[in-house]
C-alpha positions in Angstrom: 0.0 0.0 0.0 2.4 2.6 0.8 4.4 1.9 -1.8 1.7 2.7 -4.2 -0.3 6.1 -1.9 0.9 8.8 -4.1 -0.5 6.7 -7.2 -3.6 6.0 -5.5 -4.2 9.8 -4.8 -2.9 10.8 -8.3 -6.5 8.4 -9.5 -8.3 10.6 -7.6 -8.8 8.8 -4.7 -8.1 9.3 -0.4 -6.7 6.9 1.8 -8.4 7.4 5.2 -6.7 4.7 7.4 -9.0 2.8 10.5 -7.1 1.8 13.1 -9.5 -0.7 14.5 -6.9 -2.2 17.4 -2.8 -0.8 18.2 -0.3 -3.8 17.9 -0.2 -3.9 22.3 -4.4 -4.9 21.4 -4.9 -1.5 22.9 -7.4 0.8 21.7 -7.7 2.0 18.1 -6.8 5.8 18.8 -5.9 8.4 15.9 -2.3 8.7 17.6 -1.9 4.8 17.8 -2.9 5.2 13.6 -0.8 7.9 12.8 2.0 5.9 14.8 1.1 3.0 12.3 1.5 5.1 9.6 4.3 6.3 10.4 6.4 3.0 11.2 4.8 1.6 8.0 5.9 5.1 5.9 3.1 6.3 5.1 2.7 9.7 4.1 -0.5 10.0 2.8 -3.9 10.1 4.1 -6.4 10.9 7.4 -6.4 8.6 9.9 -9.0 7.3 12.5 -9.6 5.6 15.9 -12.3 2.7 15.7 -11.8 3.4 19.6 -12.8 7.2 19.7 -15.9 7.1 16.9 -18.6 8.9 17.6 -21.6 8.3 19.2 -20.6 4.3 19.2 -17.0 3.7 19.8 -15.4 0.3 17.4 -17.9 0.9 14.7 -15.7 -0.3 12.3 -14.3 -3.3 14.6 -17.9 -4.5 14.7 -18.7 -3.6 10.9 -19.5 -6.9 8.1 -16.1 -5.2 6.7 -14.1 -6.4 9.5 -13.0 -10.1 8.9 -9.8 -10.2 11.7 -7.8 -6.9 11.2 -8.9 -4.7 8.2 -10.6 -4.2 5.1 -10.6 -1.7 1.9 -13.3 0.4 1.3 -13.8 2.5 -2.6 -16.5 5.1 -2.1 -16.9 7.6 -5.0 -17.9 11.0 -4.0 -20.7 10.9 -6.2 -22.8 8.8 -4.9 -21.1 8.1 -1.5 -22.3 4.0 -2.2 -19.6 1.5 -1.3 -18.6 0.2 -4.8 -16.0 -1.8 -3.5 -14.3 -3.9 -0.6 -11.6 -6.5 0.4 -10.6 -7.9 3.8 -6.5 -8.5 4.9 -5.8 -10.3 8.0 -4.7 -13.8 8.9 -8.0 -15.6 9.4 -9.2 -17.6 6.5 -11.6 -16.1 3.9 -9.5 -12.7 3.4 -8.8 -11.3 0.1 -5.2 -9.7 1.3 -4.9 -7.5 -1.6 -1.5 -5.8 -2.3 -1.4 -1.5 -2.9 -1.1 -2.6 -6.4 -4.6 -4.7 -6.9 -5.8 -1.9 -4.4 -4.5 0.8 -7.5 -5.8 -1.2 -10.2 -9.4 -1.6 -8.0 -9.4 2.4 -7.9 -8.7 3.0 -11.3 -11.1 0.6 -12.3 -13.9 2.4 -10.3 -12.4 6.2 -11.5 -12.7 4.9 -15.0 -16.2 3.7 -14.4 -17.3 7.2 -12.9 
């Protein structure tokens, strides 16, 4: 993924990161994420804390999305419909895409619009 951010928002899309649970299993706070993102590189993007969503904290956590430890969302401003999702994590039955088949997924829907 981070190899590929600046092409992702060159197709005209953003990368909000959800930091559902910290790598202690301590809660999913926006500095926890943007200490992620940082040890990962990342240099691109808002990020938020499942742990501190408002009015129901772990929204995301507790979401269909949410198959062991994260998930890719494409929304188009347009019609703010999710168009698009994958899962990554360790338990079976996630897709584990890489920032390149996460590009090619954007540019797909960009194209589309």
């Amino acid at each position: 993924m981070v190899a590929v951010e600046s092409d992702i928002i060159a197709a005209g899309a953003q990368i909000i990161w959800v930091l559902e649970q910290g790598p202690q299993f301590q809660d999913g706070t926006a500095t926890e994420c943007f200490a992620l993102m940082e040890e990962l590189g990342a240099t691109q993007g808002w990020c938020v804390g499942d742990d501190q969503t408002k009015p129901d904290a772990d929204v995301w956590d507790e979401s269909e999305f949410s198959v062991g430890r994260g998930f890719d969302l494409i929304v188009p401003r347009s019609t703010m419909e999710i168009v698009f999702s994958s899962s990554h994590g360790t338990p079976m039955g996630n897709d584990n895409l890489s920032g390149e088949e996460i590009l090619a997924e954007v540019q797909r829907v960009a194209g589309d619009l």
